[in-house]
C-alpha positions in Angstrom: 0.0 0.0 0.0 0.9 3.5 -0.6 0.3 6.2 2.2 0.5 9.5 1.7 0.1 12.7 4.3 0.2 16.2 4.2 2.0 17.7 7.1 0.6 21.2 8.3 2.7 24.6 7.8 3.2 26.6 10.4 4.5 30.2 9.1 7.2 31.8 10.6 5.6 34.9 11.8 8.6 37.0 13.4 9.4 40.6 12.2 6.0 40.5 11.0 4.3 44.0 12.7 0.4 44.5 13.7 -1.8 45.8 11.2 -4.5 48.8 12.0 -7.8 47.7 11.0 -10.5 50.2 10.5 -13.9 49.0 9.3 -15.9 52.2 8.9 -19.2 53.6 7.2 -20.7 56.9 6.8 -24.3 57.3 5.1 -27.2 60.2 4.7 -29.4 57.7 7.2 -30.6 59.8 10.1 -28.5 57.8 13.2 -25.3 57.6 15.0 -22.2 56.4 12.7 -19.6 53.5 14.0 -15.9 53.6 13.4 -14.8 50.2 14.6 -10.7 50.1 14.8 -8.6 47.4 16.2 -4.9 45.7 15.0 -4.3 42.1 13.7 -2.6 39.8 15.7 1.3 38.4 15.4 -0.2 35.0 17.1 -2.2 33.1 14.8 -6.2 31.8 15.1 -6.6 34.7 17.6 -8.7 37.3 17.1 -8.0 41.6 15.9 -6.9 43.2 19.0 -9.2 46.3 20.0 -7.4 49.6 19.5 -9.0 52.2 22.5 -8.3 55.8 23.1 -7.9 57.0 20.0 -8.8 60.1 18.8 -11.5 59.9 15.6 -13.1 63.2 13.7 -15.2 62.8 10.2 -15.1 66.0 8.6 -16.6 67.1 5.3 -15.8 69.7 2.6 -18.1 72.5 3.8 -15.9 72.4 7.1 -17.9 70.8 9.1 -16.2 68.2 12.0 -17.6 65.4 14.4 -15.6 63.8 16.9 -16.6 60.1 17.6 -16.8 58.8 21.1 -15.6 55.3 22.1 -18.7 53.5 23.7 -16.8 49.9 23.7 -13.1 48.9 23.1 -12.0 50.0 19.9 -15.9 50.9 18.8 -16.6 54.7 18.0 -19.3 56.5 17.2 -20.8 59.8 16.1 -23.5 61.8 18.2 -26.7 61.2 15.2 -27.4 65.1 15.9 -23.8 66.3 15.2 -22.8 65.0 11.3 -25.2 63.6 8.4 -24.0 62.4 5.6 -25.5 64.6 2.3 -24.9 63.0 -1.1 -22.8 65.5 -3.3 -20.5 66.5 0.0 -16.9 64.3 0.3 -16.2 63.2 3.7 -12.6 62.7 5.3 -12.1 60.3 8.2 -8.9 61.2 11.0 -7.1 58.7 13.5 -4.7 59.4 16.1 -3.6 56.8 18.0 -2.8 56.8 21.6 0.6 56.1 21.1 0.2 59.6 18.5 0.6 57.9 15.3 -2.0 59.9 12.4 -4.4 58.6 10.2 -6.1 60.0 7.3 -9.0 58.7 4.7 -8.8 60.3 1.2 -11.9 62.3 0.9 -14.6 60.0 -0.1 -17.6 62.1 -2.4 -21.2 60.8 -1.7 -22.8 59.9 -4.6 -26.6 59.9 -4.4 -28.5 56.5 -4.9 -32.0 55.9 -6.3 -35.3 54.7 -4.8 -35.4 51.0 -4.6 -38.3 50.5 -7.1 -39.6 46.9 -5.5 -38.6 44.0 -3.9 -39.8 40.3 -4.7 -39.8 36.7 -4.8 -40.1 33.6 -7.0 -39.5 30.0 -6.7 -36.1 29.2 -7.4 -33.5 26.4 -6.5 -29.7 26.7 -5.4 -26.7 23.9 -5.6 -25.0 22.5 -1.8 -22.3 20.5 -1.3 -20.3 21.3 -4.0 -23.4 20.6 -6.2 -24.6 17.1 -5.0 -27.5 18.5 -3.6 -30.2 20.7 -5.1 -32.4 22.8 -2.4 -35.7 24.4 -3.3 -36.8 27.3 -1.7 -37.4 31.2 -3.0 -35.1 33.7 -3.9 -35.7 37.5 -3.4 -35.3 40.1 -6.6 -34.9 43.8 -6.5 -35.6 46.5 -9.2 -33.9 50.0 -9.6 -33.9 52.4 -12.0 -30.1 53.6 -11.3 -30.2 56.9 -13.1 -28.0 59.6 -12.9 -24.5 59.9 -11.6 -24.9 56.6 -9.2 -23.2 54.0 -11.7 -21.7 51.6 -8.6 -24.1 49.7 -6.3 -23.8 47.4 -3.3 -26.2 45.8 -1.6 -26.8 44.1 2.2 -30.0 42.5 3.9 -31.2 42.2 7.2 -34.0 39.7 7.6 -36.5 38.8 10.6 -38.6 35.9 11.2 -41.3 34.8 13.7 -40.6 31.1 14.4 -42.6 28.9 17.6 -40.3 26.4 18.4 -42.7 22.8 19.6 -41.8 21.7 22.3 -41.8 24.8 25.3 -41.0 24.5 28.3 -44.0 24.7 30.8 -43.0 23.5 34.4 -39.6 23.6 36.2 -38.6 20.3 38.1 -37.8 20.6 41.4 -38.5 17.2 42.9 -41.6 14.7 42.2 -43.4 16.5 45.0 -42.7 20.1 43.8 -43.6 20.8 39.7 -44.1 24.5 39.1 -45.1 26.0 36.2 -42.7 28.3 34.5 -42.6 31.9 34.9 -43.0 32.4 30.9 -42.9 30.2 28.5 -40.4 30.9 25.6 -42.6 29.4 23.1 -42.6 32.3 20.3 -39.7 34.2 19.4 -38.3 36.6 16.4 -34.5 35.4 15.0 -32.4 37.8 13.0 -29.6 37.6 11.0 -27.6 39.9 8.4 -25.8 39.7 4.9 -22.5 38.8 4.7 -22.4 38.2 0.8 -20.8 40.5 -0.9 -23.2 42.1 -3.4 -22.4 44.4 -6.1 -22.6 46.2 -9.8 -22.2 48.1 -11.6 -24.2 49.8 -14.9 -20.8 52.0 -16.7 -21.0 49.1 -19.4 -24.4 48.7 -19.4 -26.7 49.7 -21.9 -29.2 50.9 -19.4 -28.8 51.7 -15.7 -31.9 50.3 -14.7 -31.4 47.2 -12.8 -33.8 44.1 -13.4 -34.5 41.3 -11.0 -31.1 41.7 -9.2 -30.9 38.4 -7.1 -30.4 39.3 -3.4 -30.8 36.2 -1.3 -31.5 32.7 -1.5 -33.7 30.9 1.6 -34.0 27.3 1.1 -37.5 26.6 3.0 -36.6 23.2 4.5 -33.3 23.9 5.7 -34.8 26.6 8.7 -37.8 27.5 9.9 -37.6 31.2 8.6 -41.0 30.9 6.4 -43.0 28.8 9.0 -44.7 31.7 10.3 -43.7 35.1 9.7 -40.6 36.7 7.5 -39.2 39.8 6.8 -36.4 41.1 4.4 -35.1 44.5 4.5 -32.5 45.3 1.5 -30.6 48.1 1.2 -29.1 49.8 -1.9 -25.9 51.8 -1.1 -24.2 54.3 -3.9 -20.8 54.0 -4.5 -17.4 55.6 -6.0 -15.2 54.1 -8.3 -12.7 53.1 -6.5 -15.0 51.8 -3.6 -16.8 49.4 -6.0 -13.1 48.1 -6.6 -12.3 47.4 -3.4 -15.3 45.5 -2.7 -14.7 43.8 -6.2 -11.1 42.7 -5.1 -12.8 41.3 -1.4 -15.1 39.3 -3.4 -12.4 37.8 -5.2 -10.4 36.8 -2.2 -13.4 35.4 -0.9 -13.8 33.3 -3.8 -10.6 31.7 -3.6 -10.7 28.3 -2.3 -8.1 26.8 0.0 -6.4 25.0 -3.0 -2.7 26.6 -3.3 -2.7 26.3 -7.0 -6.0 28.4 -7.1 -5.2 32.4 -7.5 -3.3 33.7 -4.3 -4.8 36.6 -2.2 -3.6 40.3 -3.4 -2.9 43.0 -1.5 -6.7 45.2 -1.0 -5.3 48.7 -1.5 -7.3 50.7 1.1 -8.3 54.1 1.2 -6.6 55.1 4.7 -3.3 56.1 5.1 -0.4 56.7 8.0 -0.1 60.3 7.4 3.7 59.9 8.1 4.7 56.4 6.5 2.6 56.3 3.5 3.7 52.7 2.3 2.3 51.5 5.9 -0.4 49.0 5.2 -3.7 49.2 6.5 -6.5 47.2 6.3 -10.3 48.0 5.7 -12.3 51.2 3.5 -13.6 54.3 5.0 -16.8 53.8 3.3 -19.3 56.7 2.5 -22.6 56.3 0.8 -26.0 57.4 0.0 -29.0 54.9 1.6 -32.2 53.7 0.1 -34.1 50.9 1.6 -36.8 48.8 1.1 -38.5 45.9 2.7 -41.4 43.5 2.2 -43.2 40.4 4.7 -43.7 37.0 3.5 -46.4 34.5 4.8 -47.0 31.4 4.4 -50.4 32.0 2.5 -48.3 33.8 0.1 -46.2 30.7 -1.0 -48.6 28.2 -0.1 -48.8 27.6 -4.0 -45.3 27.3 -4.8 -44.9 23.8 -3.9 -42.2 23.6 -1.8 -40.9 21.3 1.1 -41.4 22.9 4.7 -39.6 23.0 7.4 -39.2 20.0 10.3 -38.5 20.4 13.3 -35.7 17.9 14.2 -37.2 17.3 18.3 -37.3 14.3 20.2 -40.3 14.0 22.5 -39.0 11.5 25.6 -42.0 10.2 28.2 -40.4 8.5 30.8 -40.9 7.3 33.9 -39.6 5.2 36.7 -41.8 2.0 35.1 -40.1 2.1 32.3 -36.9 0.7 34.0 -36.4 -2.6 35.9 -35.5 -2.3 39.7 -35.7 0.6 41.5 -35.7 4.1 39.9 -36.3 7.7 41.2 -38.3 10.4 39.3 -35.2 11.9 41.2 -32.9 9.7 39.4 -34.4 10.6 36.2 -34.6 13.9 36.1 -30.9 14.4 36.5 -29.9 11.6 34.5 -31.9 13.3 31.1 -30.6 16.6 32.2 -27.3 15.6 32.4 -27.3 14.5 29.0 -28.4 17.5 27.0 -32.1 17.3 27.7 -34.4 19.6 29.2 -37.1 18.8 31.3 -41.1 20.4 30.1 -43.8 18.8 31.6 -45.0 16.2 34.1 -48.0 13.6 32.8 -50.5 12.6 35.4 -53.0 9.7 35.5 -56.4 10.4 36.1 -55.7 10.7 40.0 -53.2 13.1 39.8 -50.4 10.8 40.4 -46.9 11.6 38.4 -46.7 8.5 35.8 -43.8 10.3 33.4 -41.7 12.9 33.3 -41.4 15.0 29.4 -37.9 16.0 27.8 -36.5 17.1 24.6 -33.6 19.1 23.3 -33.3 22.6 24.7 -33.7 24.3 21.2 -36.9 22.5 20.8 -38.1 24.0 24.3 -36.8 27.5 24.3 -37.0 29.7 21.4 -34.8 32.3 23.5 -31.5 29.5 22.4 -32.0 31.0 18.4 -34.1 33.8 18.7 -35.4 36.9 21.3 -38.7 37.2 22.7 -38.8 41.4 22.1 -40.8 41.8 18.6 -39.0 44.4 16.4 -40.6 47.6 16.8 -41.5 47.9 12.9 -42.6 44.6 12.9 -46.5 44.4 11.3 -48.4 41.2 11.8 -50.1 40.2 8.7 -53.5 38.1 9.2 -54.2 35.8 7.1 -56.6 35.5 4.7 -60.5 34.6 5.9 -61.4 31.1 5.5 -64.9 31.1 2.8 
């Protein structure tokens, strides 16, 4: 036989300095703006190293300044009263360090953005696992007409969904004498979750600038329980320059690199902040300044009940149990903590017709409290849709 192994590399890392990382974005939305800054590490698999007291100012080409205050390690932000961004204004972004080492964006100009014209959905399917497998589910479209001076685009979701996990918890086990019911019962939560694709375009070679059933997302309906009940989608449409559109162009590219080493290598992401006293210094991340339009729409269940598509399981084990189910002698006691010690969580007592405990219920915690994926506080746009009267 032949055996073959690959042994792992370990880089030699020395001489190698810290890198400042600045991940920063100003818009015309009427809120507070975050500057988040922090320096890779020289040990590797650890995470960026927050950078604190630093002194950070956004100031635009009418003179007007806004000093950011740090509300976390290495997080800054802008009062939302001080400094809006206004498309048709360029913006600059300043860092001083504690240690005194300067900072400086090149001014970024806002370019304005046009109205999201809708958002939709159709049945569509998607390759996983390297294309063995083929998921159904819907995929959400935008329309734009991108006139005027806006020829870049990016675009990032947020999406909310009311799920009931089915299982809850009803009644806390204190011993087979004492079963209380719960205080609440975390039956009906909303999750939440945000775009990390990296979504762009742009229209300078295109014979129109109105874009058509731009694909967004992707939600493959029996892979989570996102369409059970409830959905939301909110998309954004960001403007943005030249050179921004090629950064984000370039990180796509390194993000489509596989781990192959005969693939294309990473190249160095040219950002648009700069040591004001070693130009050549690298640093990583884009001040990034753009105008903000945003739309979003609520799916049901009624809306796609005619689209034919697999729903959603639950994957929870129900476990009744009691001390009859075992041979010799067996607490409710020793149940209890046996199942709970084993990833289970207790949700109910069952009683025989005289009231006397006969099993004990568990299942998975996910299955019993929807607080594990999701929070119990409803978003404070959120609209309940009713569905439609039965005739």
């Amino acid at each position: 036989m032949i055996i073959t192994c690959i042994d792992p590399f370990n880089p030699d890392l020395k001489g190698i300095t810290s890198i400042l990382i600045v991940d920063a974005l100003l818009t015309n939305e009427n809120r507070s703006y975050t500057v988040e800054i922090s320096r890779t590490s020289q040990t590797q698999n650890t995470n960026p190293e927050m950078v604190s007291w630093a002194e950070v100012s956004i100031k635009d080409n009418t003179g007007l300044s806004a000093n950011l205050r740090e509300t976390a390690a290495g997080i800054y932000q802008t009062d939302s009263l001080q400094i809006r961004g206004e498309a048709g204004n360029s913006y600059t972004l300043y860092i001083k360090t504690f240690e005194g080492t300067e900072y400086e964006s090149d001014p970024c100009i806002m370019y304005p953005v046009q109205p999201i014209d809708s958002i939709y959905y159709a049945k569509d399917q998607e390759f996983s696992n390297n294309g063995s497998e083929v998921l159904d589910g819907i995929r959400v479209f935008l329309d734009s007409e991108n006139s005027g001076d806006g020829k870049y685009l990016r675009w990032h979701y947020s999406e909310w969904w009311e799920f009931s996990v089915p299982q809850p918890k009803k009644f806390d086990y204190i011993n087979e004498d004492d079963i209380r019911p719960v205080d609440q019962i975390k039956q009906v939560c909303w999750g939440q979750n945000g775009s990390d694709a990296i979504t762009i375009k742009s229209t300078v070679s295109a014979q129109s600038n109105r874009i058509v059933k731009e694909p967004i997302l992707f939600i493959a309906s029996d892979k989570s329980d996102r369409l059970l009940i409830q959905y939301c989608v909110e998309v954004k449409q960001l403007s943005l320059s030249k050179t921004e559109f090629e950064f984000w162009d370039q990180m796509q590219q390194i993000n489509e690199v596989g781990d192959d080493i005969f693939q294309k290598q990473p190249f160095s992401i040219v950002s648009n902040i700069h040591n004001k006293s070693i130009p050549d210094e690298t640093v990583l991340g884009y001040f990034q300044v753009s105008a903000v339009e945003q739309k979003r729409i609520y799916i049901t269940p009624d809306a796609i009940a005619g689209l034919d598509l697999p729903e959603y399981q639950y994957d929870c084990d129900r476990v009744e149990v009691g001390p009859n189910d075992y041979p010799g002698t067996m607490t409710f006691d020793n149940i209890y903590d046996s199942y709970t010690s084993s990833s289970y969580t207790f949700i109910e007592p069952i009683y025989d017709m005289r009231w006397n405990l006969q099993k004990l219920v568990f299942t998975k915690p996910p299955c019993a409290n929807c607080t594990m994926t999701g929070s119990l506080t409803k978003p404070d746009f959120w609209i309940d849709i009713e569905p439609p009267a039965k005739k």
